[in-house]
C-alpha positions as CSV (number, residue, x, y, z in Angstrom):
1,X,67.1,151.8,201.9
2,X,70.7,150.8,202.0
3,X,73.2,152.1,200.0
4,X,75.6,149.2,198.2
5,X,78.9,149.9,197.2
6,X,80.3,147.2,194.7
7,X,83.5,145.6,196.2
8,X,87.0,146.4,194.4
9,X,87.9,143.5,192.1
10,X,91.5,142.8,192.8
11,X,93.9,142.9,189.9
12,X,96.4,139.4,189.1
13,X,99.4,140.1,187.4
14,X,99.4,137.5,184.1
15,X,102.2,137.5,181.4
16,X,101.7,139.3,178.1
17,X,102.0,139.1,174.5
18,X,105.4,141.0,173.1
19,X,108.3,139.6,170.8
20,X,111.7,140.3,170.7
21,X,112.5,143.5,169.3
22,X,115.8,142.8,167.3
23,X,113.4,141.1,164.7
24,X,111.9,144.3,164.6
25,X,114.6,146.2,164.5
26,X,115.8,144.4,161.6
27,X,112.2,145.2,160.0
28,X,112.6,148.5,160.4
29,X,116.1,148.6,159.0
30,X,115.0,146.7,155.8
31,X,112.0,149.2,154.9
32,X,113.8,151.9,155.9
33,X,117.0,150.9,153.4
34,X,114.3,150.0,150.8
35,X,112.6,153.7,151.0
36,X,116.4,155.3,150.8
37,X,117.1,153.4,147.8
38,X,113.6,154.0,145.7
39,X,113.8,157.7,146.8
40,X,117.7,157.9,145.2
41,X,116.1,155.8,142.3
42,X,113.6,158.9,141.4
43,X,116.0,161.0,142.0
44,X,118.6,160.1,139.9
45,X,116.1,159.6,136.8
46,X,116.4,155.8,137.2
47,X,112.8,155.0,136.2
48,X,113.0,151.5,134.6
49,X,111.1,149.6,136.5
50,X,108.1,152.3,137.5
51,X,104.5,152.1,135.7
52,X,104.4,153.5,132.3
53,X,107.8,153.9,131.8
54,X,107.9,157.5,132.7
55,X,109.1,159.1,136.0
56,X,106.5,162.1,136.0
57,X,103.3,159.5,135.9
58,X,105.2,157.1,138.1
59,X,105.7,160.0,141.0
60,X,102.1,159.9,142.4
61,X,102.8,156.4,142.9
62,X,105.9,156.7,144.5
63,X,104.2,159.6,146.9
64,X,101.1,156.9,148.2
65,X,104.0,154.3,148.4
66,X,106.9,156.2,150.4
67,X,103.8,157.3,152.4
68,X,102.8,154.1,153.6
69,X,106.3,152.8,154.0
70,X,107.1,155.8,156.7
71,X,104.1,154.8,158.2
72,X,104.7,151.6,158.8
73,X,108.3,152.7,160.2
74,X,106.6,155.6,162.6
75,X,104.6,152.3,163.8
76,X,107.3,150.0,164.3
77,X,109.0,152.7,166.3
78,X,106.3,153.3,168.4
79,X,106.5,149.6,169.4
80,X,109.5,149.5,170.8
81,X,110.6,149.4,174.5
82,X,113.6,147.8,176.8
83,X,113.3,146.5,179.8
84,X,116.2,146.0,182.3
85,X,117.0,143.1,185.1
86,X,114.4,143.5,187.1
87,X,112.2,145.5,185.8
88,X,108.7,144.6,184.0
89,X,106.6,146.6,181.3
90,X,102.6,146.6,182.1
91,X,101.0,146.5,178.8
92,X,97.2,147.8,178.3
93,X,95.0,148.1,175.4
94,X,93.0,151.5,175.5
95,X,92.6,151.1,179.2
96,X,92.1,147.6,179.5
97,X,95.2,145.4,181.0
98,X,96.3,142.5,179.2
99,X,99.5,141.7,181.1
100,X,103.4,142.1,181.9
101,X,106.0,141.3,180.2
102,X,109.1,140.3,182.1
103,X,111.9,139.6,179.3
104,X,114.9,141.3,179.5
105,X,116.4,143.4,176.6
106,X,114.8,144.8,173.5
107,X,110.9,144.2,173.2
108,X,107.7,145.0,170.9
109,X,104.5,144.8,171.1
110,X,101.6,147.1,168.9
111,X,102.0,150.1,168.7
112,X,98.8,151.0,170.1
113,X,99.4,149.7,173.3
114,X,100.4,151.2,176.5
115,X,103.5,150.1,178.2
116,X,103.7,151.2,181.6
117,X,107.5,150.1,183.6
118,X,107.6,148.8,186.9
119,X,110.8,148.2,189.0
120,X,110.8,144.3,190.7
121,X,113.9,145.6,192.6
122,X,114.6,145.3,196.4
123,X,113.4,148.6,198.1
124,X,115.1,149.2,201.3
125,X,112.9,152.2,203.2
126,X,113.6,153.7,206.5
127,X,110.5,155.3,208.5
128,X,110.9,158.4,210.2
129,X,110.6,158.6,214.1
130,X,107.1,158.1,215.3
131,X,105.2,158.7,219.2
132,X,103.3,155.6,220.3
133,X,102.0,154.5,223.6
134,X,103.3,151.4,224.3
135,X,101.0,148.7,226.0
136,X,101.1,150.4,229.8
137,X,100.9,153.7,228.4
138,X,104.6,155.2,227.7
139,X,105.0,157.4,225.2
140,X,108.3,155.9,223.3
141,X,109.8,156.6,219.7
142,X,110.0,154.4,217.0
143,X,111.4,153.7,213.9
144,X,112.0,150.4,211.6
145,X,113.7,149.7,208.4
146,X,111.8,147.6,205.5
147,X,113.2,145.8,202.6
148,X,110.1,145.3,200.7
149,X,109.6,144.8,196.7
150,X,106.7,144.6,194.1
151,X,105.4,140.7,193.8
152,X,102.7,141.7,191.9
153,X,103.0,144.5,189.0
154,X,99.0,144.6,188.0
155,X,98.0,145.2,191.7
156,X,100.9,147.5,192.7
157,X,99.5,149.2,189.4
158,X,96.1,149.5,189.6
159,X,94.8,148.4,192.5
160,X,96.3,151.4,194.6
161,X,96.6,155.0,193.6
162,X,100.4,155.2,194.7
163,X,102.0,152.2,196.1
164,X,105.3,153.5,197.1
165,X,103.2,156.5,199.3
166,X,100.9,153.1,200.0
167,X,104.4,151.6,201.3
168,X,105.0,154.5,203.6
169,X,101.4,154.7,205.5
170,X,101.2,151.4,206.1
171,X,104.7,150.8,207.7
172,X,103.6,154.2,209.7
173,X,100.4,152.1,211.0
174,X,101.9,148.9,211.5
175,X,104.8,150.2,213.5
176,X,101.8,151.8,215.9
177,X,100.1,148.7,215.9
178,X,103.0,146.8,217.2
179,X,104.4,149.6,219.3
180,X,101.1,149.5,221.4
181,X,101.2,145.9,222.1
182,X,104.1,145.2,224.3
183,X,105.7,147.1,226.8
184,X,108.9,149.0,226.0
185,X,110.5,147.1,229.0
186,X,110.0,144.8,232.0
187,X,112.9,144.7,234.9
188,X,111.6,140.9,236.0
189,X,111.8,139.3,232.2
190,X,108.4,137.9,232.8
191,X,107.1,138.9,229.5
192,X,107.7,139.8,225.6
193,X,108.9,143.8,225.4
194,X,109.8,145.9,222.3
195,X,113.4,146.1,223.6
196,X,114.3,142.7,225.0
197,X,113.1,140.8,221.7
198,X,114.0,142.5,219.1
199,X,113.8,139.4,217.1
200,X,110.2,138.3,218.0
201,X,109.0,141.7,217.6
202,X,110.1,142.0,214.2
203,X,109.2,138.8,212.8
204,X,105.7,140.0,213.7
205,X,106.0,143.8,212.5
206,X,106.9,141.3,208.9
207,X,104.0,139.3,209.1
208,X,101.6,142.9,210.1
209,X,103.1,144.4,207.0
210,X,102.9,141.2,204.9
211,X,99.3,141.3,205.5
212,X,98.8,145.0,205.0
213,X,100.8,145.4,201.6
214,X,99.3,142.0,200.0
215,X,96.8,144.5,198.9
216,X,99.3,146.3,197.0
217,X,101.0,143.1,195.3
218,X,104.2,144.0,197.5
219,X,105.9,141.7,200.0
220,X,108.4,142.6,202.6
221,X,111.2,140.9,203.0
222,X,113.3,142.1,205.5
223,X,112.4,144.6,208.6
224,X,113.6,145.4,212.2
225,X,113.7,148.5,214.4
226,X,116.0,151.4,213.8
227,X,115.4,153.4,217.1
228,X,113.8,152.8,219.7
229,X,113.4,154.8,223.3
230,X,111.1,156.5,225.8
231,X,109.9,159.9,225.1
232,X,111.7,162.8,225.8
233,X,109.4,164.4,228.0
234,X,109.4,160.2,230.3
235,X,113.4,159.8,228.8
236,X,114.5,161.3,232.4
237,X,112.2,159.5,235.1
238,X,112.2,156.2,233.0
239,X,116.1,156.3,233.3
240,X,115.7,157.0,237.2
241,X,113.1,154.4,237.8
242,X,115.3,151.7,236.0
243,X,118.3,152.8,238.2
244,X,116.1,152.0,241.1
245,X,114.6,148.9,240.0
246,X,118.6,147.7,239.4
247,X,119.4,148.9,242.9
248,X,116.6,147.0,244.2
249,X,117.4,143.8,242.2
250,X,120.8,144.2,243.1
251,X,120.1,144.4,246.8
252,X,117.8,141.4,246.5
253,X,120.2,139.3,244.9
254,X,123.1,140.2,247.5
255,X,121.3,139.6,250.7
256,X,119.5,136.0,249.0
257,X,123.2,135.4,248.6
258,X,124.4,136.5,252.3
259,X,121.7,134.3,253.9
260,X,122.9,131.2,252.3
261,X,126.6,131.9,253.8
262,X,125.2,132.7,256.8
263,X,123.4,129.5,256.8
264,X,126.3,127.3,255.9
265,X,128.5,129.1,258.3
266,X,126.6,128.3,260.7
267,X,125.6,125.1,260.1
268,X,129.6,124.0,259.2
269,X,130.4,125.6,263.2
270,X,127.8,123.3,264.1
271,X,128.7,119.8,262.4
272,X,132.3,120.4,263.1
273,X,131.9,121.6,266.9
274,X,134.0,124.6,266.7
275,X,132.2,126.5,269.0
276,X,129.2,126.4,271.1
277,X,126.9,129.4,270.4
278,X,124.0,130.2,272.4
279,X,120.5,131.9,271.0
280,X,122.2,135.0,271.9
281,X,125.4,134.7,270.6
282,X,124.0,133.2,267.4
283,X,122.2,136.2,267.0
284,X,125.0,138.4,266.7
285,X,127.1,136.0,264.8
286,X,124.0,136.4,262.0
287,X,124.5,139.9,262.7
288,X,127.6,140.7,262.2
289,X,128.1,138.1,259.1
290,X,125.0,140.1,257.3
291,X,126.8,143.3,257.7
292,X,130.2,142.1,256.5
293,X,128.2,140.6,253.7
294,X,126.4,143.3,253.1
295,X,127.7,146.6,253.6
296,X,128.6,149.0,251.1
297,X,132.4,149.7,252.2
298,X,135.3,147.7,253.9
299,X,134.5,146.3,257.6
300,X,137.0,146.8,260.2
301,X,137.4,143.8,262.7
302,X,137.1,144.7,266.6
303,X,139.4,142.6,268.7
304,X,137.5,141.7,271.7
305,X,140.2,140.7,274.8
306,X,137.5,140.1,277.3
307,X,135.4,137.3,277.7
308,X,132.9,136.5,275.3
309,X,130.2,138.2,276.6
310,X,132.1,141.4,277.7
């Protein structure tokens, strides 16, 4: 037999019930001037209007009613709650969530209900330094920056234990993820690498963590790579083996380019009849133009005074 575990029903933020709370303020100021003014009214002997005529019978009363009047004032108080730009109020009833309120400035709701603020503001989060193997097996270090904010309050809420921790791990995993699927570098260009497209690479570390936080109600909106180099313990022989492969490309690139002048040097002698050079003499013509062409440090010209082949 199988064990079943129910899948997690995911949470939809949905806009809740709440008024404005200066109408309740003024409530509250009413009854509470009303209480001030029949308390000074026993007080001062000022019984008129109280049952029997008589301020000892008429105190009992006064008692049930300054009671209930405080009551309702400790209730009204409860109510209230202000929410800022940007910010939202979850409200729940004994457990159960019956939506968010997004209006700015003074609100109220019962006072038996929860209020729980959320801030709707831009988050900007840097990662710390991480080791991943990048797709041919480096060890580099990595880091990105994340501008990410809550989209939805009800799943940020209670759909994850901690969402800003949730933030954290999942910007951890994702920059792994993309770390090990492209090389750190390529000499030749021939494909994508974490340093020589910074801006392909991080479109796709958005959509990875776009996908992972949508979970969370939180989208990302901004993100890109803070550091990013070899290892420490590869930092040296990387650094050598990219001075060679420069040296080499270098090299490549100046004889391709000596060749050609050879080539039309030869070929201009030719059309224009300058000179009439045998295989021999052709040969160290090449010769001597591929060392002028190539060589490290300033030729020196040799006057020859004999005959050409002397």
């Amino acid at each position: 037999m199988s064990d079943t575990h129910p899948a997690m029903t995911a949470s939809h933020e949905r806009p809740a019930w709440s008024i404005s709370g200066y109408l309740m303020l003024l409530l509250f100021v009413a009854i509470l001037a009303l209480t001030a003014w029949r308390t000074l009214a026993i007080a001062s002997g000022e019984a008129d209007s109280l049952p029997l005529g008589h301020v000892d019978g008429a105190l009992p009363w006064f008692a049930v009613f300054t009671a209930l009047r405080l009551l309702v004032l400790v209730g009204i108080a409860s109510g209230f709650y202000m929410i800022q730009p940007n910010q939202a109020a979850a409200i729940t009833l004994f457990g159960s969530y019956r939506g968010t309120d997004r209006n700015q400035g003074l609100r109220w709701v019962w006072p038996w209900m929860g209020k729980t603020k959320i801030s709707v503001r831009a988050n900007n989060l840097i990662s710390e330094r991480i080791k991943v193997n990048d797709l041919r097996g480096n060890p580099i270090e990595m880091a990105a920056q994340v501008v990410w904010r809550v989209l939805d309050t009800a799943q940020a809420l209670y759909d994850v234990d901690d969402y800003k921790s949730f933030v954290t791990v999942q910007i951890e995993a994702a920059v792994r993820t993309i770390g090990s699927r492209y090389p750190y570098d390529d000499f030749a260009h021939a494909e994508v690498t974490l340093r020589g497209n910074h801006d392909q690479v991080g479109q796709e570390l958005r959509t990875e963590l776009i996908e992972r936080l949508k979970l969370a109600g939180i989208t990302v909106d901004e993100c890109g790579f803070t550091h990013l180099a070899y290892a420490q313990e590869i930092a040296g022989a990387m650094l050598r083996r990219q001075q060679a492969e420069a040296v080499v490309a270098a090299r490549k690139t100046l004889v391709e380019g000596a060749v050609g002048m050879v080539e039309m040097a030869l070929e201009q002698l030719s059309a224009k009849n300058v000179v009439e050079l045998d295989d021999e003499r052709r040969a160290a013509m090449v010769s001597n133009l591929m060392v002028v062409l190539c060589g490290e440090r300033d030729t020196q010209p040799v006057v020859n005074t004999g005959t050409l082949y002397q």
